[in-house]
Structures are given as structure tokens and as C-alpha cells.
N, C-alpha and C positions, 0 to 999 in steps of 0.2 A: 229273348229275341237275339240273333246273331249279332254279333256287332261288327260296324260298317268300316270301312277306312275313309274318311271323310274326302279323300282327297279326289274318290272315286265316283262323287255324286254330285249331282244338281239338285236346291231344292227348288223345289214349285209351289208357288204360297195363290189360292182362294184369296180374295181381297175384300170382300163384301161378308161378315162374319168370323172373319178370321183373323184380318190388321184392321183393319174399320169395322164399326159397328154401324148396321146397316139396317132401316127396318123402316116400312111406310108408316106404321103404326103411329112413328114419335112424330110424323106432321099429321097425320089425322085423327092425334088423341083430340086438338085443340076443336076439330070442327064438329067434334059427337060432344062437348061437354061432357067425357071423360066415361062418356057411357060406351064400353067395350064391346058391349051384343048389338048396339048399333052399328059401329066401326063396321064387326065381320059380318053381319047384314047387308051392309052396302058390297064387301067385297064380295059376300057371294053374289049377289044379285047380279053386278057387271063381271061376274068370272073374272076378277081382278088378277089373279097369279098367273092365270092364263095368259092375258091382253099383255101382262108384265113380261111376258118370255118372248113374245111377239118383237118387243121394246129391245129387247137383249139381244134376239134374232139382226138388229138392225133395222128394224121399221122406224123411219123418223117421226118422232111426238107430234108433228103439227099433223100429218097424216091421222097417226091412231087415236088423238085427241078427237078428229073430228068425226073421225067415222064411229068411235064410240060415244060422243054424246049426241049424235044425233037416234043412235039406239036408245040410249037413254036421257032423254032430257032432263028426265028432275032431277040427274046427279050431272049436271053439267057444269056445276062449279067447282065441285068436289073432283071430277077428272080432271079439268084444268089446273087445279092446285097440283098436281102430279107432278104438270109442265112447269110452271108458273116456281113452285116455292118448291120442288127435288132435292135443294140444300138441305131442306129440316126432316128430309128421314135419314140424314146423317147424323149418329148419336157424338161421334166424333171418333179417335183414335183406341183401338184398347191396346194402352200401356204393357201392359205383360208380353203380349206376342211382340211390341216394337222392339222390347229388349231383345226377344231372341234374334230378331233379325240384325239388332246392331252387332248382336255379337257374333255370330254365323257370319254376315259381314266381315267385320275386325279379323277372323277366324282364316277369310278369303276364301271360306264354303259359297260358289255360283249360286243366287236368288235370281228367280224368273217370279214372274203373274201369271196367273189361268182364270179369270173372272168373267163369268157370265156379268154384262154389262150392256147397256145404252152407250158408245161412242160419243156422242152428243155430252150427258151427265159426266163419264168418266174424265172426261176435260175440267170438270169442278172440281175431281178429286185430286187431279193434276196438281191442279194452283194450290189447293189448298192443303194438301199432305207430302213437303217436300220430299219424308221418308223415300218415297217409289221413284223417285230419282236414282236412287242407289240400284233399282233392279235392272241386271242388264237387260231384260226385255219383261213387256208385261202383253201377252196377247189376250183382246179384248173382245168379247164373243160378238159384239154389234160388228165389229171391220170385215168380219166370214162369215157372217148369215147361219152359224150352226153355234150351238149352246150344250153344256155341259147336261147330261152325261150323254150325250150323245157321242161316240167310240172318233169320231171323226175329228173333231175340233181336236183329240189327244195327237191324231196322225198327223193334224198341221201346223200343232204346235210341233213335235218332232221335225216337219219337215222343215221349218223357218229356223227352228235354233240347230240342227246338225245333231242331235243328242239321238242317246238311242232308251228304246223303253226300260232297259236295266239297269239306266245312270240316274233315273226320276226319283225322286220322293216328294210324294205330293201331299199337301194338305190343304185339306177344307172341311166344311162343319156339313157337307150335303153327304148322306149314306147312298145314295145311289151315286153321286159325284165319285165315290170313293172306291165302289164296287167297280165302277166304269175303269175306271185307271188301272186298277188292279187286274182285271181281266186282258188290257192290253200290256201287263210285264211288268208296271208300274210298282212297286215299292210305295205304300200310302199311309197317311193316318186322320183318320177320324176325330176332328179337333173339336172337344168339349168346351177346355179351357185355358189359357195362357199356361197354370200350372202343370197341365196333366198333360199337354203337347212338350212342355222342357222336359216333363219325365219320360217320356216315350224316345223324346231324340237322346237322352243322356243314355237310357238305355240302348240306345244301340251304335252309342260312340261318336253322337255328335254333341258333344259337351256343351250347356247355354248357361251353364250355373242358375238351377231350380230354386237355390236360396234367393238370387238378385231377380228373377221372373218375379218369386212371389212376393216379395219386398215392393216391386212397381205395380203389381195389384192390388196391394192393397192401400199404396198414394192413389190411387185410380180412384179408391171407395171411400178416400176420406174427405 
């Protein structure tokens, strides 16, 4: 892969799978008793990914909470735990990607946010991950009504930061997220893992030191 002049780009960091570990799973292992074909039983049943993008769209939880349990009553505890306890499908922080960002930081390489998001929720991640203070902006797909990959939300984030699509590098762990960017000029990477995103940016001249990534994932696992 070419390599970049660092001084020429912006990066654009995913937030949800990417600097957070993000997943409804880790609040409703507790209410299936750990039983997993139950979990995705209920999610299919209320087309839960769907209703979730609804969420991300900007529909306010008191609204979607209620018009989805009243579709479904017998899971009207289980929806409201969505609203209610949101904190616990936060795994918490992964370590490995916060090194790269301190150091692309330190580096004085521009960090923005692109995250399909609740408004509402993303206010908990506020308080509680002071990292995203450091980003000069993080646009939230609940505050514009349009969600990733949809080509649109790429035009307004352009439009709010002044940037143009050949200064982007963007990352996040969604393939269609990724293809979207890419089709609008974007410069992108496909993030697996803490280690395999410092190899990809060292490769192409944005140095994060891959030894210190992998060294903070693996304090992460012990």
C-alpha cells in the first residue's frame, strides 16, 4: 500500500466496535441464563437490529420502547432493559485501539467520530470515556436522522468538518460501513483488531508502534 504523508489526512475512528466494545449481548446474557439461542430468539422475533437502527436514526427510547412493547407484550421487560440498563452492553474500553489514538494524537495526526449512535445513550459514553474529549469532533448519527452506510451522513460529516473526501481515513469494523466511504473517495480500513489496524496504518506511514498496541492487548486479556 502507498504510503501517506501523515500530515495530509484526517483520521475518522467508528466508536462502537472499534474504541468501545459495544454489544447488547453482554446485558442480555444475564436475562436468558446464558442460554444464547434464547437471546437471538428474542432478537429475532422483535427484529431487534432493525428497531436498533431506528434508535441510531434518532427516535427517542421512550417513544420506540413503547410502541414496541405494546407489539410485543411478553418481551416488555426485556425492551425496557434496552432503556433502563443501556450501560451493560458496554463491554468497556479496547485498550489496543486507545493506544493508537493516544499516539496519532501525541503525533498531532486530526481524530474525528463517525458512529451510528442513540444521542440520548452516547451522552453515557461522554461521561464515562473521557478519551473522546480529545476528538476534535465526533458526529453522532441520532443528531441527523441518517446512519452509516448510508453515502449521506459521509456528505455531512464533510460538510460540518470543511474536509474533503481525499483527506479521510476511516475506520470501522462494519464491511458495508466501509465500502460506503470508499465509494465516496474515502481512504478506509476494515478494523478486525487493535493489532491488525496499527499494522495497516504503519503500513502506510502512519506509525502507532504495533509492538506497544500489542503489549496493551494483551493487559486487556489478563
Amino acid at each position: 500500500m502507498q504510503k501517506l504523508d501523515p500530515r495530509l489526512y484526517s483520521l475518522v475512528f467508528d466508536i462502537g466496535g472499534v474504541l468501545v466494545d459495544w454489544n447488547p449481548r453482554y446485558l442480555y446474557h444475564a436475562f436468558f441464563d446464558g442460554d444464547p439461542r434464547s437471546m437471538e430468539d428474542f432478537f429475532h422475533a422483535v427484529d431487534f437490529w432493525k428497531w436498533n437502527e431506528e434508535l441510531d436514526r434518532g427516535r427517542p427510547f421512550s417513544e420506540a420502547v413503547a410502541e414496541l412493547s405494546v407489539r410485543f407484550p411478553q418481551y416488555t421487560r426485556l425492551i425496557k432493559a434496552f432503556d433502563e440498563r443501556w450501560v451493560e452492553s458496554v463491554g468497556g474500553p479496547i485498550q489496543g485501539s486507545l493506544q493508537i489514538v493516544r499516539t496519532l494524537e501525541a503525533a498531532g495526526i486530526p481524530l474525528y467520530g463517525l458512529t451510528n449512535s442513540s444521542k440520548e445513550k452516547f451522552r453515557i459514553l461522554l461521561k464515562k470515556y473521557t478519551f473522546l474529549e480529545h476528538f476534535r469532533w465526533i458526529m453522532i448519527s441520532g443528531e441527523f436522522g441518517v446512519i452509516k452506510p448510508d453515502p449521506r451522513i459521509f456528505e455531512l460529516f464533510l460538510d460540518r468538518t470543511g474536509l474533503r473526501n481525499e483527506e479521510c481515513i476511516f475506520i470501522d469494523d462494519s464491511e458495508a460501513n466501509v465500502s460506503s466511504a470508499v465509494r465516496m473517495g474515502w481512504k478506509a480500513i476494515l478494523f478486525r483488531s487493535p493489532d491488525q489496524l496499527a499494522l495497516e496504518l504503519d503500513k502506510i506511514g502512519l506509525k502507532v508502534g504495533s509492538e506497544a498496541v500489542h503489549n496493551a492487548g494483551r493487559k486487556e486479556l489478563l
